[in-house]
DOGU-420361 format. One record per residue (C-alpha): x, y, z. Coordinates in Angstrom, 1 decimal. Example, Ala and Ser with C-alpha at 12.3 -4.5 7.8 and 13.67 -1.06 7.14 Angstrom:
2
(rodo (12.3 -4.5 7.8))
(rodo (13.7 -1.1 7.1))
//
This chain:
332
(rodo (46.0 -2.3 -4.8))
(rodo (43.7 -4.0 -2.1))
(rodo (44.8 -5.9 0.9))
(rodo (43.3 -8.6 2.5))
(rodo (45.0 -10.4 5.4))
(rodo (43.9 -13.6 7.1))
(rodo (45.7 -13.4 10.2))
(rodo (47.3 -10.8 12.8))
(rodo (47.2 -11.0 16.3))
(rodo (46.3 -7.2 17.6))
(rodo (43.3 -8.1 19.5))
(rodo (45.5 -10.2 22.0))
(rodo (48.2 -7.3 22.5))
(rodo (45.9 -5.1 23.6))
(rodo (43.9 -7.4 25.5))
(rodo (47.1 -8.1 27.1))
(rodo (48.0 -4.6 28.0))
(rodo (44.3 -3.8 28.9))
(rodo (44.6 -6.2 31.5))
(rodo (48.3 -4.7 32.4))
(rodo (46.1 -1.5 32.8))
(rodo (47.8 0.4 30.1))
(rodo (46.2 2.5 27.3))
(rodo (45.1 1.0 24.2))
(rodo (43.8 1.9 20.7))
(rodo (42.9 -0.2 17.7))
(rodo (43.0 3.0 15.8))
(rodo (47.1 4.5 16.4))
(rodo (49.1 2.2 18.0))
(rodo (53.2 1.6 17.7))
(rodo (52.5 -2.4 17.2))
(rodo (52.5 -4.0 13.3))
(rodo (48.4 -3.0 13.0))
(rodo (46.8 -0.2 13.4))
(rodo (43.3 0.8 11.8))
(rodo (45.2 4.5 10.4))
(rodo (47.9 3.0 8.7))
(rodo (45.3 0.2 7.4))
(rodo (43.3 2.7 5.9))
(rodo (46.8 4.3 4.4))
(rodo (48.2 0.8 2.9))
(rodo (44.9 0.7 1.0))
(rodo (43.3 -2.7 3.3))
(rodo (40.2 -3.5 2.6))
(rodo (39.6 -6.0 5.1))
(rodo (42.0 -7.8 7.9))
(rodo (41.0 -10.9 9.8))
(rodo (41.4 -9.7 13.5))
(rodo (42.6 -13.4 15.5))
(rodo (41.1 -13.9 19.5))
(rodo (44.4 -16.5 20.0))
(rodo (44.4 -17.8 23.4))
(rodo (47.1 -19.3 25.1))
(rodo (46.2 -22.8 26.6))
(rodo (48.9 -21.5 29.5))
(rodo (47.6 -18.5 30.3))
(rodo (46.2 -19.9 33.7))
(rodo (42.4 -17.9 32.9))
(rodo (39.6 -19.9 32.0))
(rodo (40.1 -20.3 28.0))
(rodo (36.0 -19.5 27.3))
(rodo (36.0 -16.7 29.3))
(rodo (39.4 -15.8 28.1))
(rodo (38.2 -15.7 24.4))
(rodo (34.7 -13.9 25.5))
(rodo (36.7 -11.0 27.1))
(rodo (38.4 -10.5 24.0))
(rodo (35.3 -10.4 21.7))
(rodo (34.2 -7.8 24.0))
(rodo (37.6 -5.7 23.3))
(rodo (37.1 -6.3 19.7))
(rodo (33.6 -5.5 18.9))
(rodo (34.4 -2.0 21.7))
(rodo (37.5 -1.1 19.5))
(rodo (35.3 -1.7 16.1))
(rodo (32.6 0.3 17.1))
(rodo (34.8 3.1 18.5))
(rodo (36.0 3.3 15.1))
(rodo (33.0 2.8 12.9))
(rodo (33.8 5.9 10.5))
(rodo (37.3 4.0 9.5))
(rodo (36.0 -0.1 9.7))
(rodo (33.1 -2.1 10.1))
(rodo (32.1 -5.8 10.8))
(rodo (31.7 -8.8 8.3))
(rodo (29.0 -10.9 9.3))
(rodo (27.9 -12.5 5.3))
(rodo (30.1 -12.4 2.5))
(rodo (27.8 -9.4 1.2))
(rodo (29.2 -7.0 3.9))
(rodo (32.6 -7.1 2.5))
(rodo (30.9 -5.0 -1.0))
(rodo (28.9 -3.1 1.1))
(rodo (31.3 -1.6 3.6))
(rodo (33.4 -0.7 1.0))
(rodo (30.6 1.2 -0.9))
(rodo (30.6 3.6 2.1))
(rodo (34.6 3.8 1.7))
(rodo (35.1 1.7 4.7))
(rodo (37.5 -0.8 5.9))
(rodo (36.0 -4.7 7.0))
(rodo (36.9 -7.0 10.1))
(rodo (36.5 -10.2 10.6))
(rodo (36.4 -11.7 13.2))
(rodo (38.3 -15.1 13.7))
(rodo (39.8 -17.4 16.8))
(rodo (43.4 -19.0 17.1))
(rodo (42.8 -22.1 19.1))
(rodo (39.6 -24.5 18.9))
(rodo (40.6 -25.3 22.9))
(rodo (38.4 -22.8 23.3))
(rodo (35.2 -24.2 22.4))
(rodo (36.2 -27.3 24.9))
(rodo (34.8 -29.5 22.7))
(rodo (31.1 -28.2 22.7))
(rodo (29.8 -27.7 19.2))
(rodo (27.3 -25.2 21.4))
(rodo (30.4 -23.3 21.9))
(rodo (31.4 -23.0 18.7))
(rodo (27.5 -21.9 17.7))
(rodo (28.0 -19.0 20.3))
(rodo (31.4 -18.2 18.8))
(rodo (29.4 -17.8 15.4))
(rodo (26.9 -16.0 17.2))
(rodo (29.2 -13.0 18.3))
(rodo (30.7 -12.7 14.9))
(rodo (33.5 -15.4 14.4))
(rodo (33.9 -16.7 10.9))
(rodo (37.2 -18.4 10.8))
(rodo (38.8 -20.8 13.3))
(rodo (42.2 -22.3 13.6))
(rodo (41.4 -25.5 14.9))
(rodo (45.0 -26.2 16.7))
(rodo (48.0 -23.8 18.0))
(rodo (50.6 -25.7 19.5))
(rodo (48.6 -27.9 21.9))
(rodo (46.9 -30.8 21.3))
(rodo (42.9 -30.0 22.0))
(rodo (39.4 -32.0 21.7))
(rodo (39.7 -31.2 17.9))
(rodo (42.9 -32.3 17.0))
(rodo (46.8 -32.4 17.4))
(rodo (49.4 -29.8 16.2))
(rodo (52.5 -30.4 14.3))
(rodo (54.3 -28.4 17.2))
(rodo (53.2 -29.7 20.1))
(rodo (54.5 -27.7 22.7))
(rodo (53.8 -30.7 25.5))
(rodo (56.2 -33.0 23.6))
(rodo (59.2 -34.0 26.0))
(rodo (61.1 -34.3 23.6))
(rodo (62.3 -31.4 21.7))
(rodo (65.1 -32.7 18.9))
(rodo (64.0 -31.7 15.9))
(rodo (61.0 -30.3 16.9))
(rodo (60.7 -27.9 14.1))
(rodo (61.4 -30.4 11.2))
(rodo (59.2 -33.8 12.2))
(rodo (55.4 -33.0 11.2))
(rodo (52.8 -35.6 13.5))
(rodo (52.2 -37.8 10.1))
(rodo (49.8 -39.8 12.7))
(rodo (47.4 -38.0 14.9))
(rodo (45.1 -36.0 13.0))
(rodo (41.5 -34.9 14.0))
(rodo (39.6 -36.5 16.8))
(rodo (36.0 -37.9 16.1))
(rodo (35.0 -34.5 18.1))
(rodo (37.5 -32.7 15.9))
(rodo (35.1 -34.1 12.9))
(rodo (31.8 -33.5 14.2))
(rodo (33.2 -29.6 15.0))
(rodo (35.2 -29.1 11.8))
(rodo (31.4 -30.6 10.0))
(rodo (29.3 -28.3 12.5))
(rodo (31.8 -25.2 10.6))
(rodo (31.1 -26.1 7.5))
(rodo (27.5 -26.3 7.9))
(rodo (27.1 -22.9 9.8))
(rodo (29.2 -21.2 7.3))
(rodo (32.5 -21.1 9.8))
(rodo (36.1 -20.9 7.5))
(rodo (38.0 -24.1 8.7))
(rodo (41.7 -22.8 9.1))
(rodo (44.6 -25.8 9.4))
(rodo (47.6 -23.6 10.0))
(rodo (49.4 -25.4 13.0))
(rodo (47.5 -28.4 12.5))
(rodo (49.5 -31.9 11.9))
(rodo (50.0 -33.4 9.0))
(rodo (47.5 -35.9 9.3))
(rodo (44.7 -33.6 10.9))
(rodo (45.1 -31.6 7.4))
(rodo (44.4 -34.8 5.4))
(rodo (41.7 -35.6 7.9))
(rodo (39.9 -31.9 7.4))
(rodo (40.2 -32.9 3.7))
(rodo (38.5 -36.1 3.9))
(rodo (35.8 -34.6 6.4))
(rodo (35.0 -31.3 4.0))
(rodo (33.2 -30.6 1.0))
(rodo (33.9 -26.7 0.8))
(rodo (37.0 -24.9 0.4))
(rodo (38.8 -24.7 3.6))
(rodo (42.5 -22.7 4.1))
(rodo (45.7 -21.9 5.7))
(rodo (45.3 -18.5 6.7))
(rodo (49.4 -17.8 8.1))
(rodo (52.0 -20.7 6.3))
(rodo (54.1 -20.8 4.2))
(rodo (55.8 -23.5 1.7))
(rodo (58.1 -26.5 3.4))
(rodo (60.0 -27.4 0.4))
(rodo (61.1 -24.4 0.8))
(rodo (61.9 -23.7 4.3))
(rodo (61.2 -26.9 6.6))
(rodo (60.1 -25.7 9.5))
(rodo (56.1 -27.7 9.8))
(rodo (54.5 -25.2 10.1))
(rodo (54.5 -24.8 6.2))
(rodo (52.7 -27.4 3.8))
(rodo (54.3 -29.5 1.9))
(rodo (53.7 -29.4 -2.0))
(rodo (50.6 -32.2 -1.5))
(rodo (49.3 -30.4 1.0))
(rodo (49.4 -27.3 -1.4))
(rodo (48.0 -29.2 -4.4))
(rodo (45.1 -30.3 -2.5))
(rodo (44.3 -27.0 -1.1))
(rodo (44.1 -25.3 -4.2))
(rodo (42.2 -28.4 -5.7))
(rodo (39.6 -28.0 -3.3))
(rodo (39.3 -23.7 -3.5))
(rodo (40.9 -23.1 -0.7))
(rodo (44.3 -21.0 0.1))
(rodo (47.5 -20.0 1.7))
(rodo (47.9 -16.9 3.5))
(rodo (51.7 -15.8 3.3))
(rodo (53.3 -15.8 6.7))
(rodo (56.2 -13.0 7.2))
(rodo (58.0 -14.7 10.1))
(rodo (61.2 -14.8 9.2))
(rodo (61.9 -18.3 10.8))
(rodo (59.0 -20.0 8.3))
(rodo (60.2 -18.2 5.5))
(rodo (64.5 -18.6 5.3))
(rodo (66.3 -21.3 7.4))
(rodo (69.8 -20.0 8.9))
(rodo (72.3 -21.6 10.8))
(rodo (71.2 -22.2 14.9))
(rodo (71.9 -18.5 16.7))
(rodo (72.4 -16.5 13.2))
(rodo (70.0 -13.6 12.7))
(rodo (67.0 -14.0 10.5))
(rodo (65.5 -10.3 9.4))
(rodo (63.4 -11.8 7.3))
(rodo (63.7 -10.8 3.3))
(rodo (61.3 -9.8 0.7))
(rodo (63.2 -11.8 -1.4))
(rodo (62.2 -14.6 1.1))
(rodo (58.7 -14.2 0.8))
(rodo (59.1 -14.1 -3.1))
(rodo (61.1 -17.4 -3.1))
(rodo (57.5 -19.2 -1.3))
(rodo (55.6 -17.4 -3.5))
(rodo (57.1 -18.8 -6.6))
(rodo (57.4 -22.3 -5.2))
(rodo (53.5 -22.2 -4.2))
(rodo (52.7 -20.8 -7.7))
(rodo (54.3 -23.1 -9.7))
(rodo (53.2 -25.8 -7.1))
(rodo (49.1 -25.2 -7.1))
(rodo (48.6 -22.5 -9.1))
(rodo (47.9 -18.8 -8.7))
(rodo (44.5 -19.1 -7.0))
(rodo (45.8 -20.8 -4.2))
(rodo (48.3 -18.3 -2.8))
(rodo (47.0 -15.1 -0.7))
(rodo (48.3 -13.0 2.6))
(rodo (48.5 -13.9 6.1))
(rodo (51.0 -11.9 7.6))
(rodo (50.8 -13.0 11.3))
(rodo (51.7 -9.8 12.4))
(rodo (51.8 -8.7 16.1))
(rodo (51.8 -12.3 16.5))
(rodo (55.6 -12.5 14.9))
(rodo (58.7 -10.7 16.2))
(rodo (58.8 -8.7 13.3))
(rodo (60.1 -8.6 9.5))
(rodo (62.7 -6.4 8.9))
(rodo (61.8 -4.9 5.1))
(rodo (57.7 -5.3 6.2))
(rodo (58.1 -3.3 10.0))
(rodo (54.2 -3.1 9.1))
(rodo (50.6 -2.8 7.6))
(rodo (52.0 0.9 5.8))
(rodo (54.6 -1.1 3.9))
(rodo (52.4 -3.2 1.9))
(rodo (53.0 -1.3 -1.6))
(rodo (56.7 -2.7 -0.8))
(rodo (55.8 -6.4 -0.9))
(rodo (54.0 -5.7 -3.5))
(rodo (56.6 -4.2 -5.8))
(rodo (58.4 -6.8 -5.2))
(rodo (56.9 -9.2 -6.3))
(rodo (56.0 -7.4 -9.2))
(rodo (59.9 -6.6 -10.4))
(rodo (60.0 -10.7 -9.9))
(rodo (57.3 -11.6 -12.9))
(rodo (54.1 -11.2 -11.5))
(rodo (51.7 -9.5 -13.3))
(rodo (49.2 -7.1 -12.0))
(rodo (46.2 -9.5 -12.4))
(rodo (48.5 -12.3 -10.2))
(rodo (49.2 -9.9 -7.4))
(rodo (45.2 -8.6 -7.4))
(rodo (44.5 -12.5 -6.4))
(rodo (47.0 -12.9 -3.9))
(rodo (46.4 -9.6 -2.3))
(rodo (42.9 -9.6 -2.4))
(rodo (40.6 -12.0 -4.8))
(rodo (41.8 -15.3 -3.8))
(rodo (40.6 -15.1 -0.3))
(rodo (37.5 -12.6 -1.9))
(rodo (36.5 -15.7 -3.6))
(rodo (36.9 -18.3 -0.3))
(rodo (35.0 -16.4 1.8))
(rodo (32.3 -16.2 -0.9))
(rodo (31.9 -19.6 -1.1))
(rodo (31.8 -20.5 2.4))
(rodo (30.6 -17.4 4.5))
(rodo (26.3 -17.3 4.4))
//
């Protein structure tokens, strides 16, 4: 078994305690990720997310810049456990030295405020995947929860079928491709995915959601969206949030299941094939999952999905070659 996973959100808990003034560590840490219990669920290379909160009240560059910093520091404290990802060819060659990879990517394209030489210094410092929206609308585009909305009925069910990408959104999502930037659409609208289609030529993915025919909540793609993904290369990351993965009745408890995860799994499969579904667990970024507290419990998701029909070969795609095989075709 190798891991790969798209998304967590450590870098922002400790930036967030750093700035609280409390002790941090990349390497043992009581959160859902840390770099000794990567190393013992047999990772071979996590995507480390800078997300930025548009209502922090800090200057979102210089928010997103101080978090680099903490990143690279924590990386190179560590360099005997994990290195960087810079080309696609690191990924082989940190693993020839028995190490772990990083990559670097960013939640929330407000950062960049819509400067493609932003984005360039972004690249510059090591990002190589961007989620173009969270749940603001930005120079690049609207989300399909958008957290200014007044009104809130149903806001977890109605995807924005309308506003998509802006003509700024295009020209950075093009500027991406070209420098060899991963566009990422999870939290994007409806319509900005179809416009990120229509303005791409390389694979492109959903690095943290899950299926909506299967739970509704819009963060999740809908079958289309799937079957276009996959048509194009691209992929899925799994999300373990319980509330994308099982709907329960309003004020019910929602663990979050295994079999929940299988149940997308299947549906995704069966949708768009097995090349288009990988990991993206969202982890220190979700409340938790109750049967995956962590990165140490991967062998459990793994098994399964195993007991539930897939084979060995299916479950080295999702866990690893599927995303092996995106970031090959788009990192330089």
């Amino acid at each position: 078994m190798r891991v790969i996973d798209m998304h967590c959100d450590t870098i922002g808990i400790l930036h967030d305690k750093k700035l609280r003034g409390q002790e941090i560590s990349l390497r043992d840490n009581l959160h859902h990720v840390d770099l000794k219990r990567m190393k013992e669920g047999k990772y071979m290379l996590q995507n480390f997310a800078l997300f930025v909160y548009c209502g922090c009240g800090r200057d979102l560059w210089d928010e997103v810049c101080a978090m680099a910093g903490l990143y690279q520091e924590e990386i190179a404290k560590n360099q005997d456990l994990i290195l960087p990802v810079y080309k696609y060819a690191d990924i082989a060659a940190n693993a020839a030295q028995g190490k772990m990879s990083a990559m670097l990517t960013v939640e929330e394209g407000a950062v960049c405020k819509g400067e493609i030489e932003k984005l360039e210094k972004l690249y510059d410092i090591g990002v190589r995947m961007m989620t173009l929206t969270w749940n603001f609308p930005n120079e690049i585009g609207y989300p399909n929860l958008d957290s200014t909305r007044e009104d809130k009925k149903d806001f977890l069910f109605v995807p924005d079928t309308v506003r998509g990408l802006t003509e700024k959104g295009r020209e950075m999502v093009a500027a991406m491709e070209n420098m060899g930037m991963i566009v990422d659409v999870s939290h994007l609208s409806d319509a900005g995915f179809y416009d990120v289609l229509d303005a791409t030529k390389k694979p492109f993915v959903a690095s943290h959601s899950n299926a909506r025919s299967i739970c509704r909540c819009v963060r999740n793609l809908t079958d289309d969206m799937l079957k276009k993904l996959g048509e194009r290369g691209g992929c899925t990351g799994l999300n373990y949030a319980p509330d994308f993965l099982t709907e329960v009745p309003h004020g019910c408890e929602n663990p979050g299941t295994i079999a929940g995860i299988v149940e997308h799994s299947k549906h995704i499969v069966n949708v768009a094939g097995i090349e288009t579904l990988a990991l993206g667990s969202d982890f220190d970024g979700i409340g938790g999952h109750g049967e995956l507290p962590g990165v140490q419990s991967l062998e459990r998701l793994w098994d399964g999905l195993h007991k539930e029909g897939f084979t060995a070969s299916d479950l080295d795609k999702i866990f690893c070659e599927n995303v092996l095989r995106v970031y090959r075709d788009v990192l330089k």
